[in-house]
N, C-alpha and C positions, 0 to 999 in steps of 0.2 A: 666439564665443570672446572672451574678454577680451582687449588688446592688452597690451603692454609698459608697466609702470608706472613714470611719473621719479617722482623722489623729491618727496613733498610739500612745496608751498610755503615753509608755514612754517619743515621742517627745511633748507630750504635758504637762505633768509631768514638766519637762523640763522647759520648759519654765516659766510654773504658781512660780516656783522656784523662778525663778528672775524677775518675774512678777512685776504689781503695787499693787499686796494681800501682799507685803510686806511694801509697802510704803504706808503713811499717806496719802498723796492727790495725786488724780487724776481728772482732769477734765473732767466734758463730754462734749463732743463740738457732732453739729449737724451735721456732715459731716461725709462723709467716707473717710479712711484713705488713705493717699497716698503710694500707695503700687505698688510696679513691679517684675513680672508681673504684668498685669494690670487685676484681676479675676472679676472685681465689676461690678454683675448685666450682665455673660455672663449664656448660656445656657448649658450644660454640658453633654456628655450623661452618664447614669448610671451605665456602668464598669468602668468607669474612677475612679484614686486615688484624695483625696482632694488632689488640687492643692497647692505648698511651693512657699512664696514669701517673700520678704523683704520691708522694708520701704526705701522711694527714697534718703529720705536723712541718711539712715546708722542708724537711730537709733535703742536702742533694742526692742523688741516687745514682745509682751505677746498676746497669740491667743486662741482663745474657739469658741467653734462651736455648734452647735445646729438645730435639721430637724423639720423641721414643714411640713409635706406634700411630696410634691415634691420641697421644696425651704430650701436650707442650709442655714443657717444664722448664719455669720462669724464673731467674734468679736473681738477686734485689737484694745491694748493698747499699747501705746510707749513712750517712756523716752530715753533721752540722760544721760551721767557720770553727768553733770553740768547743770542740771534741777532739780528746788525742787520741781517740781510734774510732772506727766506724762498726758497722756492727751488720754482718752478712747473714741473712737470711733463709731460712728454710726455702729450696725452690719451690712453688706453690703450683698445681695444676691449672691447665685450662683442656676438656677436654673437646676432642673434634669429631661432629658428626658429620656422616657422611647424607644425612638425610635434606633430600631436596629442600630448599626455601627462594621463596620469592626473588628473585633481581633486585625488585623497589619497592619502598615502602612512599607511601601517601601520607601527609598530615598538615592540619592543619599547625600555623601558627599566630600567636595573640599575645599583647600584651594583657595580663591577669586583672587586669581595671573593672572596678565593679559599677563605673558608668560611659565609659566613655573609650574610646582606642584612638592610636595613630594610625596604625596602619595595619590591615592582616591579609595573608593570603595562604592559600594552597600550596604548599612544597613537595616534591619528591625527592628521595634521596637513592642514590645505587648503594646497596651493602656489602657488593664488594670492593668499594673504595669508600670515599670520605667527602664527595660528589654531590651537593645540593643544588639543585636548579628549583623556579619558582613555576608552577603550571598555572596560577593566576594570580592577581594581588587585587586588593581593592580601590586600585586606580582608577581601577575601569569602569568603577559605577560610584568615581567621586565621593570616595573614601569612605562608601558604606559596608554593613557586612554583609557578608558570605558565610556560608555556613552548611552544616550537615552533607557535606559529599559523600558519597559512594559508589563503587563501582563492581558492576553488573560479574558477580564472580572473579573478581577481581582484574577483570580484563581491563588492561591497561586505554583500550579504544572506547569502550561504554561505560561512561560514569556519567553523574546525577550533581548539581549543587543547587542551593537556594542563593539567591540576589535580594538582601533587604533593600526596601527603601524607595523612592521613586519611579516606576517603570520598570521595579525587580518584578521576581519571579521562579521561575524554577528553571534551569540552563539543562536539558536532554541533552547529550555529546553519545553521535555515534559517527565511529573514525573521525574524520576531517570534517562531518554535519557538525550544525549543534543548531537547537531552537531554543526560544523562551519560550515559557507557559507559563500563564497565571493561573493556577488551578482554583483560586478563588471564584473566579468567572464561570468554573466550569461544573455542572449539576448543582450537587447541593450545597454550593456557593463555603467549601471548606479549604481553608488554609492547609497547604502541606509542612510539614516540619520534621519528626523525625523518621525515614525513608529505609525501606529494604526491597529491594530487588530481588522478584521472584526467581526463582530458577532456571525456569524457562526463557528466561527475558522479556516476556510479553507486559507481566504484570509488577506494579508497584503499588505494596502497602505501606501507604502515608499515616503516623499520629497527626492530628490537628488541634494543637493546642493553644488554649486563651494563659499563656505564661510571664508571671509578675515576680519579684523580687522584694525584696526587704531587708534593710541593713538591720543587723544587731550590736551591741554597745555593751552587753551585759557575760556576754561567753568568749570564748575563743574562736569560734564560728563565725566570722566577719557579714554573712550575705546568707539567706535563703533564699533559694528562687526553688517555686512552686506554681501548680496552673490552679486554673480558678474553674476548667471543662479542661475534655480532652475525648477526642474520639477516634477512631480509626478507618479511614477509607480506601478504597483499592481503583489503582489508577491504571486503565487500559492505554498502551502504549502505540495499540495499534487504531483503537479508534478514537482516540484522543474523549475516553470518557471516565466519568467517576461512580464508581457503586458504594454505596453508604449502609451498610446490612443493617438490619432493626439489632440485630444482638451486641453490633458495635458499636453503636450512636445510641447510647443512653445516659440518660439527664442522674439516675439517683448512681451511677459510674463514671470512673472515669477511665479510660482507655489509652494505651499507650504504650511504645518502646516495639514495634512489632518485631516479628523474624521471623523467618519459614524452615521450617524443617527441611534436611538436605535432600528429600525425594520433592518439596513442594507442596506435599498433600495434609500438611497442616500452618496452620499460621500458630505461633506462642506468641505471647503480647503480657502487658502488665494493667492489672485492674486494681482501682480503689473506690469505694464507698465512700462518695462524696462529702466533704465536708464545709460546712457553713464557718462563717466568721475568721475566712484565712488571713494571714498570717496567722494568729493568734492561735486556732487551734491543730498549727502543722505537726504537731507532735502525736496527732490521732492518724494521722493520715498516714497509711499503712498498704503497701502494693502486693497485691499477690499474682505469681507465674499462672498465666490461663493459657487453653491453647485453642481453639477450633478446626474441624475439618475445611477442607477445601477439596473441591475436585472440577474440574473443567470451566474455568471462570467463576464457578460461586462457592460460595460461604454455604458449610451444611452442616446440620445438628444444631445441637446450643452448646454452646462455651461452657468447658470443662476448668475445675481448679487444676493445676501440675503441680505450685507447691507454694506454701507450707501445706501440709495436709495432716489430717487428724493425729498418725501418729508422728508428726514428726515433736522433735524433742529441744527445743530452746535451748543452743548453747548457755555455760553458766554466766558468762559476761555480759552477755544480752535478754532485754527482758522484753524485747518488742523485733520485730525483724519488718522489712521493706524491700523490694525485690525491684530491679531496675535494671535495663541494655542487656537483655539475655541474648545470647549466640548460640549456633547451634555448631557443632565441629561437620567436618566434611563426611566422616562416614556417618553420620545422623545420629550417633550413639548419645553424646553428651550435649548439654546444655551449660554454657558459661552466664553466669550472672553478677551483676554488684548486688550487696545488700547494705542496710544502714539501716540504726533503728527506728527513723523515719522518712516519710517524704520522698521525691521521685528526682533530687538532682543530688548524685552522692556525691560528685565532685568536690563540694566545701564541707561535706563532714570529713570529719579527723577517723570515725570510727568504720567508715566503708572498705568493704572487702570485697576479694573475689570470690564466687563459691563455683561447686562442680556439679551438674546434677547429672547422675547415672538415668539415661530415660531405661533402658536394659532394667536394671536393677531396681529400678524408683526409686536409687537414694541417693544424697545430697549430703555435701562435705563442706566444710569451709576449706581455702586454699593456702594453709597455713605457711607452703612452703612459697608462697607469692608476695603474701602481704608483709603489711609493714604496720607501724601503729601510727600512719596519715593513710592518707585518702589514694585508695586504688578504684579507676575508674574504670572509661571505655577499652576494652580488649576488642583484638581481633586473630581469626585463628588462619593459617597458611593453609595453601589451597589443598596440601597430601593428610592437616592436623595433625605435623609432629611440632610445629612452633606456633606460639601465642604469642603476640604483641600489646602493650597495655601500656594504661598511662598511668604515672605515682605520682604523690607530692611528698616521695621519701626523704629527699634530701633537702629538703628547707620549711616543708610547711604551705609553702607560696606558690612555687611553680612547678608544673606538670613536666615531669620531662618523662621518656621512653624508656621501657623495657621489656625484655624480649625473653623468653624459656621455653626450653626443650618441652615435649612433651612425648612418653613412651607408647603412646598410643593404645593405653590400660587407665588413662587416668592419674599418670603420676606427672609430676613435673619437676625439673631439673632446680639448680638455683636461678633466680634473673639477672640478666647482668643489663648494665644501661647499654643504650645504643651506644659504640665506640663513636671519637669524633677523633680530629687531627691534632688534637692540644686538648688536654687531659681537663683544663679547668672552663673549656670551649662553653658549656653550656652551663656552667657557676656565671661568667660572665654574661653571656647573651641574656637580656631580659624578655624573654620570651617564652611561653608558654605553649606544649605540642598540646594537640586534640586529637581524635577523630584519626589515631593510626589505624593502617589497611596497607595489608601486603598488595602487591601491583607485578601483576605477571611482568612487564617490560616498562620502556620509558615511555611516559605519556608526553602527548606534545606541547607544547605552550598556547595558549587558549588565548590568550593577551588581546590579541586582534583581531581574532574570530567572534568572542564574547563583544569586544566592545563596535563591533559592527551590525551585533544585534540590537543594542541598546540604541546605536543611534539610524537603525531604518523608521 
């Protein structure tokens, strides 16, 4: 495994150039520096590159670094044109785990448009460099979308995507194969949308949702998007069939968000009690954590609540809770969830959070060391569950970008720090928006003209 990388010579060279080793005074104040990203005192794992940042208010900087152990210690001096001295810095930590993490991360990217896009596609990125390649775009199906990928325990060769729009579908990729499938054609004639991959790899529980949108004018909440049904079906990979349970497919519920527990032998999923006259009365609409058995191809018992449950106790800030994209970690103990205090897309609310549910314990925390006070959405956890991957809209409001924390493998979690890039203001500038992060054991291969060889047989 690759160690912890200091920043290269040259850029560091570089800097010590126009540094304060040229100027007569610098002060040292007992603080660390205000710097963004924000890297001060996060956990890191050990292939990662020292992470590039700047100071909040534009000033120059002069940076050195230094290991003591397992703890980098970063030192940040800055000066403005019209400063007669600069002012040296408390060095601030960044600490280095040694604990495994993914090679690659998966995501999608989009422009944040609440009708319409230029262009979007699937990325990968290597996290031990600053290495972005595209594993598909949507060229290839004439500029429609794509959406909802995942892959089959995160192996890099089996993953899942949907194709909107004429002669889309759903794209299977195993190794160098890949098929379409309309799953609409297939049994109970249901749309797949949002997708988990069972353990074993044979089976796939699809949500199937009737999902509509609605601009708002009156709050700070620009869009609700909500479904009008929603059910859940389980798609056999081996005989290219679909099972539709009675407990899943029901009219006065709505069903949705599946995940499987890490032995496989339960499906969690998200239920609400349908409601009439949507938009308008999306503020009743309220999803609660269920889970059912499974054991050798079927669906058994009746669907249990997981959470909220009687005694749980309402945070004081919140007077209604919603439960949405629960995860399960690898050794099967916790459950990751969003919550908001309505409705089933927490992405545009301002007030969604991550929560942690002890299934061990039956108990359930908010993740106060994760969140922010915007919208923290889709997570995903590394294949050992010492890192989480998620997506914020901490830093502007607007767009989704990545972050990543340690997790001690008890439940606790480190600070997040953003995904590092090569140039500190990299993703201030790119108008684009991540989704759908997922760690990827190795490099996936580019699909480009594999994909678009299906669409034109």
């Amino acid at each position: 495994m690759n160690k912890f990388t200091i920043l290269p010579t040259s850029y560091v060279l570089c800097l010590l150039l126009a540094g304060c080793d040229s100027r007569p005074h610098c002060k040292h104040v007992d603080e660390y520096p205000p710097i963004e990203p924000d890297y001060i005192g996060v956990t890191m794992p050990d292939i990662m590159p020292t992470p590039r940042f700047k100071m909040c208010d534009g000033q120059e900087m002069e940076v050195t670094t230094h290991r003591d152990g397992d703890t980098l210690f970063v030192s940040v001096s800055a000066w403005s044109d019209h400063d007669h001295e600069g002012t040296a810095y408390k060095p601030f930590p960044i600490y280095i785990s040694h604990d495994e993490i993914e090679p690659y991360i998966a995501y999608r990217l989009i422009e944040p448009n609440y009708q319409s896009w230029h262009d979007m596609g699937i990325y990968q990125r290597s996290l031990a460099s600053y290495e972005e390649t595209c594993i598909i775009d949507n060229r290839v199906n004439d500029g429609g979308c794509m959406n909802c990928h995942t892959f089959h325990g995160g192996n890099a060769n089996t993953m899942l995507f949907h194709l909107r729009g004429a002669n889309g579908g759903t794209v299977f990729v195993n190794g160098a194969q890949a098929r379409l499938l309309n799953l609409a054609t297939i049994g109970p004639h249901k749309q797949g949308t949002y997708p988990a991959w069972h353990p074993d790899g044979r089976y796939v529980a699809f949500s199937s949702n009737d999902t509509k949108q609605s601009f708002l004018i009156s709050t700070e909440q620009p869009i609700e998007v909500f479904d009008t049904s929603s059910d859940i079906i389980l798609f056999d990979t081996l005989t290219d069939s679909i099972i539709a349970h009675p407990s899943l497919n029901t009219t006065p519920r709505w069903e949705t968000f599946p995940t499987w527990s890490a032995m496989g032998d339960t499906l969690f999923y998200c239920a609400a009690d349908s409601i009439g006259a949507m938009p308008h009365n999306r503020i009743m609409v309220h999803y609660e954590l269920m889970s059912i058995a499974f054991h050798d191809g079927r669906f058994t018992g009746s669907p249990q609540k997981v959470f909220p449950t009687a005694e749980f106790q309402m945070p004081e800030q919140m007077d209604s809770i919603s439960v949405s994209l629960p995860r399960c970690s690898p050794d099967g103990r916790f459950l990751m969830f969003t919550t908001s205090t309505f409705g089933t897309f927490p992405i545009w609310h301002n007030e969604a959070d991550l929560w942690l549910f002890d299934l061990h314990k039956r108990e359930a925390r908010c993740l106060y060391e994760l969140n922010s006070n915007r919208a923290e959405s889709y997570h995903s956890w590394s294949g050992n569950g010492r890192w989480v991957i998620f997506s914020s809209r901490r830093n502007d409001g607007r767009y989704t970008h990545l972050f990543i924390a340690h997790h001690d493998g008890e439940g606790h979690f480190g600070k997040p720090f953003q995904l590092p890039q090569a140039e500190a203001d990299f993703d201030q500038n790119r108008l684009k928006s991540y989704n759908i992060p997922e760690f990827v054991s190795g490099e996936v291969a580019n699909m480009q003209h594999t994909v678009s060889n299906l669409l034109n047989q």
